[in-house]
C-alpha positions as CSV (number, residue, x, y, z in Angstrom):
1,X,20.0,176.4,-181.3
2,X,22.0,173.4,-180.0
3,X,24.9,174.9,-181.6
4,X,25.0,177.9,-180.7
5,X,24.6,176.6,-176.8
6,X,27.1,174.1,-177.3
7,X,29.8,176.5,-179.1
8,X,30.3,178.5,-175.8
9,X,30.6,175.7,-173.9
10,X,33.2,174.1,-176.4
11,X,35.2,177.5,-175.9
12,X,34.8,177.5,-172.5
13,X,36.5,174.3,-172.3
14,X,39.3,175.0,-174.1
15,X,40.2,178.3,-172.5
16,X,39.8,176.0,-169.0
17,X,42.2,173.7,-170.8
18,X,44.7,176.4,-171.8
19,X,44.9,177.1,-168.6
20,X,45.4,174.1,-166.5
21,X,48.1,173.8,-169.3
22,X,49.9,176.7,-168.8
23,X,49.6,176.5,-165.0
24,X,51.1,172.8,-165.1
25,X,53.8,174.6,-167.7
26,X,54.6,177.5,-165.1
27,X,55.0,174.8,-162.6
28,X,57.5,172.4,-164.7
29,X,59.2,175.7,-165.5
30,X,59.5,177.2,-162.2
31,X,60.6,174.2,-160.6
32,X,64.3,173.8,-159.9
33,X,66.7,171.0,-161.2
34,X,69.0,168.9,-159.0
35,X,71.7,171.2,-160.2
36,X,69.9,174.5,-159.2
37,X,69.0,173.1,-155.9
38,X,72.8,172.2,-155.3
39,X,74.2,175.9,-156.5
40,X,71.4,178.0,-154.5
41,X,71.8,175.8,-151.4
42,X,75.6,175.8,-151.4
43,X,75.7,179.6,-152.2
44,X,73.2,180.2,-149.2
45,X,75.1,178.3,-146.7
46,X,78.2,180.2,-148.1
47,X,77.2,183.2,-147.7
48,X,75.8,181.9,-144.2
49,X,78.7,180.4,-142.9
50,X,80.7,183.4,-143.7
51,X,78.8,185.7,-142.2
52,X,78.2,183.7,-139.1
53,X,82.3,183.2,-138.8
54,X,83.0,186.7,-139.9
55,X,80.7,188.3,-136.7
56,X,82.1,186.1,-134.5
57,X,85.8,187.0,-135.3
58,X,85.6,190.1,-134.6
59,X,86.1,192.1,-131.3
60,X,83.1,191.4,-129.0
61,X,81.7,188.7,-131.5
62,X,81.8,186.0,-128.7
63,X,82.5,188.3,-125.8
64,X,79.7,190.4,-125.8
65,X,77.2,188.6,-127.6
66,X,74.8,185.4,-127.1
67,X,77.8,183.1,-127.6
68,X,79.9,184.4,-124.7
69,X,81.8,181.4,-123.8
70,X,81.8,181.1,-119.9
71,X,84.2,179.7,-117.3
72,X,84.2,176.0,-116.2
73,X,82.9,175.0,-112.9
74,X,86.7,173.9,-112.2
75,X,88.0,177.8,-112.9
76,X,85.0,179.4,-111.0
77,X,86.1,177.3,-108.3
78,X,89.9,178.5,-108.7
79,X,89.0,181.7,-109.2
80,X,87.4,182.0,-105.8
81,X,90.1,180.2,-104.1
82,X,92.7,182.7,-105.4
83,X,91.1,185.7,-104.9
84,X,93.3,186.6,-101.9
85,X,96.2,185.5,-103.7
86,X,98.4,188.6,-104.9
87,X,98.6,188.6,-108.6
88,X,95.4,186.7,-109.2
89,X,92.5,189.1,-107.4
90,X,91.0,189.8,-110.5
91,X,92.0,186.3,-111.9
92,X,87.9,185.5,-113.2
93,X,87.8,188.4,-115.1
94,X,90.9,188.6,-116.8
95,X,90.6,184.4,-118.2
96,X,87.1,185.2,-119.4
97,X,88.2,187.8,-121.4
98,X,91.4,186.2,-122.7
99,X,89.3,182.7,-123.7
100,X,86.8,184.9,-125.6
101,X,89.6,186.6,-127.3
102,X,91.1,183.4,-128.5
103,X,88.2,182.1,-129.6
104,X,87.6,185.4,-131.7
105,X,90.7,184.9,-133.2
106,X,90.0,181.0,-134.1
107,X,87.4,181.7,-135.5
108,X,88.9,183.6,-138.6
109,X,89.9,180.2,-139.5
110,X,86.5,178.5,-139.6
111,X,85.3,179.7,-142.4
112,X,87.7,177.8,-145.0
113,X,86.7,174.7,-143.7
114,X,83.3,175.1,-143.8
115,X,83.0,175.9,-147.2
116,X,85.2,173.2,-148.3
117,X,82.5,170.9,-146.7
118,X,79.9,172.7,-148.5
119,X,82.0,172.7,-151.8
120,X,81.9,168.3,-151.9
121,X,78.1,168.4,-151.0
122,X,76.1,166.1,-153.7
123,X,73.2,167.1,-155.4
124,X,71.6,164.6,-153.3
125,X,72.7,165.9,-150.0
126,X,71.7,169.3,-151.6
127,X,67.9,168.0,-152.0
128,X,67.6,166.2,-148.7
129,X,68.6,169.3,-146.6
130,X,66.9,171.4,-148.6
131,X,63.5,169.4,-147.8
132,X,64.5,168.6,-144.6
133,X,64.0,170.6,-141.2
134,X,64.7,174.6,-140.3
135,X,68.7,173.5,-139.2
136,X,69.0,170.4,-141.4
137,X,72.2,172.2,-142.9
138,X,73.4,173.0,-140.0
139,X,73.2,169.1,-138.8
140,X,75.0,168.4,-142.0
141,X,78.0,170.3,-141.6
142,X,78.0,168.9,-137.7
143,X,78.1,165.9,-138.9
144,X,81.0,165.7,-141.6
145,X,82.8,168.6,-140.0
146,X,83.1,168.5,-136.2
147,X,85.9,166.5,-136.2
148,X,87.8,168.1,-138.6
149,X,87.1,171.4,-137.5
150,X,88.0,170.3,-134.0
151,X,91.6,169.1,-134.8
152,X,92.1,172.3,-136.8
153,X,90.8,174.3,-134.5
154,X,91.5,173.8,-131.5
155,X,95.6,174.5,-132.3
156,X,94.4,177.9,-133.4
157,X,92.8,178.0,-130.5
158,X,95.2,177.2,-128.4
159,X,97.9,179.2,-130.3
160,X,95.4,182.2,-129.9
161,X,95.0,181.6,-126.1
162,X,99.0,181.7,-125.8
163,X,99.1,184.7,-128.0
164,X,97.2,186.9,-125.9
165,X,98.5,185.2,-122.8
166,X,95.2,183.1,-121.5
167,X,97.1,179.7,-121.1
168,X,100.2,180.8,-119.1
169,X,98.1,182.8,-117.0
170,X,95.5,180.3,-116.5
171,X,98.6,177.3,-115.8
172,X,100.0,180.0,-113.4
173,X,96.7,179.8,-111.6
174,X,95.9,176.0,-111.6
175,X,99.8,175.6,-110.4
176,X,99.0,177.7,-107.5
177,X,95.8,176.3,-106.7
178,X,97.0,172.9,-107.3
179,X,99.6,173.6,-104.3
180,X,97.1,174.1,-101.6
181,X,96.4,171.7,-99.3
182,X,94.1,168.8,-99.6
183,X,92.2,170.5,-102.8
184,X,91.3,167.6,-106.0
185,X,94.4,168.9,-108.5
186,X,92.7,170.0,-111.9
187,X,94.1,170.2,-115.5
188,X,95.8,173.5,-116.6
189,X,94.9,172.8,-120.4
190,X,92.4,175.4,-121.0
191,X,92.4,174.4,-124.9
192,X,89.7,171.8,-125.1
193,X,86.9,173.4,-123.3
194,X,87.3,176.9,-125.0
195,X,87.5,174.9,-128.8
196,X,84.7,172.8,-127.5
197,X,82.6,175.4,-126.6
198,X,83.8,178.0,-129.3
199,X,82.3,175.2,-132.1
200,X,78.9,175.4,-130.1
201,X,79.0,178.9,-130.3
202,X,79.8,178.6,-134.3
203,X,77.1,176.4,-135.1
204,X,74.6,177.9,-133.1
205,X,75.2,181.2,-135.1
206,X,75.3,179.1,-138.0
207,X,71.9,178.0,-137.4
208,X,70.6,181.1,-136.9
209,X,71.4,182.3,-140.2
210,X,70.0,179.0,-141.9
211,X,67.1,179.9,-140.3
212,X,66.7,183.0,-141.5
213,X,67.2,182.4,-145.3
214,X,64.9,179.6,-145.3
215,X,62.2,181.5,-143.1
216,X,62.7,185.6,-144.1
217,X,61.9,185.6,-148.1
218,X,63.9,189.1,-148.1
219,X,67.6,187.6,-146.9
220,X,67.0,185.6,-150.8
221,X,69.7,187.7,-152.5
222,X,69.0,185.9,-155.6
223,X,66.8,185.2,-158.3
224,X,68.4,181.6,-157.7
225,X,67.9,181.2,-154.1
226,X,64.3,182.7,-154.9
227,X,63.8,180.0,-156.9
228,X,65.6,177.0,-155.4
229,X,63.9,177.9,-151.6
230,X,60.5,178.6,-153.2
231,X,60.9,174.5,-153.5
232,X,61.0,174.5,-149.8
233,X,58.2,177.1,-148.8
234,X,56.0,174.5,-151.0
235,X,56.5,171.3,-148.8
């Protein structure tokens, strides 16, 4: 009788066994390498930072969206000065239009540059941002990009702002303002605020689709980045 009572049990506990073994093997298997982890996060933020630069280089991407890049204090207060003037009454409207033009156009540059950064990321980096928090990527690329995007961008910048005309009519402007009486002069350079403010824009778009393959299971295009950022969901 013993035996019989104890050869159930002895099955029992192998089958248990079997399974904690396989589930420890499905584990091992399913988890990614350093080198997976590097390939699905670079090929997210790829396809992120493309898609973020891509929207806002088109018509309306900055103008009439969330990263509508305003006027400076400084032009509001020209702007309102000049409105009187002939040739500038609709001054305001024209520069906030022309700025958010240029920075559309600037912005079919960005994308190059960001993926180069992406390209010389280690596996390390790769690991730490991948653990890390919801914009961790996005921190990253501020970090070892924002100057070099800065001096590369803000010539296209400003060669989009003379292209469509912003600069000259915004120097016409601060030359006629400057030339009334008694007022603080101001700088006619219009091309580090807009590049300033067009990178804020960039990364803040950039962020937001960092966030979304990391948080929405369905923007994983890949068996790859179903695997690698099923690491993540698990920390």
């Amino acid at each position: 009788m013993k035996k019989l009572t104890i050869l159930p049990l002895a099955l029992a506990l192998i089958l248990t066994s079997c399974d904690v073994l396989q589930e420890a093997a499905s584990t091992i298997l399913s988890e990614p390498s350093a080198e997976e982890i590097g390939r699905g996060l670079k090929e997210a933020l790829k396809v992120g930072v493309s898609k973020g630069a891509n929207q806002l280089s088109q018509k309306d991407g900055y103008f009439k969206s969330a990263y509508k890049i305003l006027l400076p204090q400084d032009v509001r207060t020209v702007t309102g000065k000049l409105k009187n003037v002939p040739g500038f009454s609709n001054l305001e409207n024209e520069l906030l239009e022309k700025m958010n033009r240029g920075a559309e156009d600037a912005a079919k540059e960005a994308s190059p540059i960001f993926v180069s950064a992406i390209t010389g990321m280690t596996f390390q980096d790769a690991t730490n941002i991948l653990m890390g928090a919801d914009n961790a990527a996005t921190q990253y690329l501020n970090k070892t990009t924002q100057k070099q995007l800065y001096d590369k961008f803000k010539p296209k910048i400003v060669n989009s702002l003379d292209k469509i005309g912003a600069n000259d009519l915004w120097r016409k402007a601060a030359n006629a303002y400057n030339k009334i009486p008694l007022v603080d002069k101001i700088n006619s350079d219009l091309g580090d605020y807009v590049t300033t403010e067009a990178l804020k824009g960039l990364f803040k778009k950039i962020e937001e689709e960092e966030k979304n393959i990391r948080n929405n299971k369905l923007a994983r295009s890949s068996e790859l980045l179903k695997k690698v950022f099923a690491k993540q969901d698990g920390k």
